[in-house]
C-alpha positions in Angstrom: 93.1 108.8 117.3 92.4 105.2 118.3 90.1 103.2 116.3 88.1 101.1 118.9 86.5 98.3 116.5 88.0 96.9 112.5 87.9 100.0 109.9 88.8 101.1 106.9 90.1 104.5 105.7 90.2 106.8 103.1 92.8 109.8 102.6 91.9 112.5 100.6 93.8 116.0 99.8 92.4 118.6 97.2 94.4 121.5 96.5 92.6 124.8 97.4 94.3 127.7 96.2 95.8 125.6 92.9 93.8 125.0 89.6 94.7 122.8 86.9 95.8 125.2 84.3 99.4 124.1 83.9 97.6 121.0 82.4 94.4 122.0 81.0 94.9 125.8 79.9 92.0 127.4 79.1 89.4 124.7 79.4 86.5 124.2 81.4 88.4 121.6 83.5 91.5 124.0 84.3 89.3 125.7 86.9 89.2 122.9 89.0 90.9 122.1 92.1 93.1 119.6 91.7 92.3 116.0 94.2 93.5 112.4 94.9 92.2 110.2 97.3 93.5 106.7 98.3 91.7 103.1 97.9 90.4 102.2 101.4 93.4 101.0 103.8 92.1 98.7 105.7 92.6 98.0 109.7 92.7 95.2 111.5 92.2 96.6 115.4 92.5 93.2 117.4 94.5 90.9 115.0 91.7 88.5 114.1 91.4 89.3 111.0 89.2 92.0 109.5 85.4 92.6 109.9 82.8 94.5 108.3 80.4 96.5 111.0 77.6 96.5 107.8 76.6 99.8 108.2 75.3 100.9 104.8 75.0 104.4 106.1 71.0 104.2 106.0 71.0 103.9 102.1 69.3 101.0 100.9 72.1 98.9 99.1 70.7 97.5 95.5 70.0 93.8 95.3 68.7 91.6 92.5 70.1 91.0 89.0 72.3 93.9 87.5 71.3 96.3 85.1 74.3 95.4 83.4 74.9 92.4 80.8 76.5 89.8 81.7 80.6 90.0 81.0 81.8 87.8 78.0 84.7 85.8 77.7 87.2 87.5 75.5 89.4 84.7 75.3 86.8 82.7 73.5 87.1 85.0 70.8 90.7 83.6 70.4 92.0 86.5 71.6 95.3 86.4 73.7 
């Protein structure tokens, strides 16, 4: 497969056929198929550095303030 224009991709691998009972035993969460997945890995196609395409997929990305508060400064605290 070529990739014709900057990209980034994502491996994943889930382990049909396996469970996760070795780890869990008899819990809820034993009867699920095991997965990883890989942060993105980025490609740069023509060597000039990487570039975004902005395609949000058709979903509306959020914009505005955060429903979250603001982070504090834990090392004001005098912690180390």
């Amino acid at each position: 497969m070529r990739l014709g224009e900057d990209s980034h991709l994502i491996v994943a691998a889930v382990g049909e056929g396996f469970d996760l009972r070795r780890g869990w035993g008899k819990t809820w969460e034993s009867g699920m198929h095991p997965c990883a997945f890989t942060n993105p890995i980025w490609v740069d196609v023509d060597g000039q550095g990487w570039v975004a395409n902005h395609d949000t997929l058709d979903a509306p990305l959020p914009t505005g303030k955060s429903p979250f508060p603001e982070p504090r400064d834990a090392t004001a605290d005098g912690a180390d």
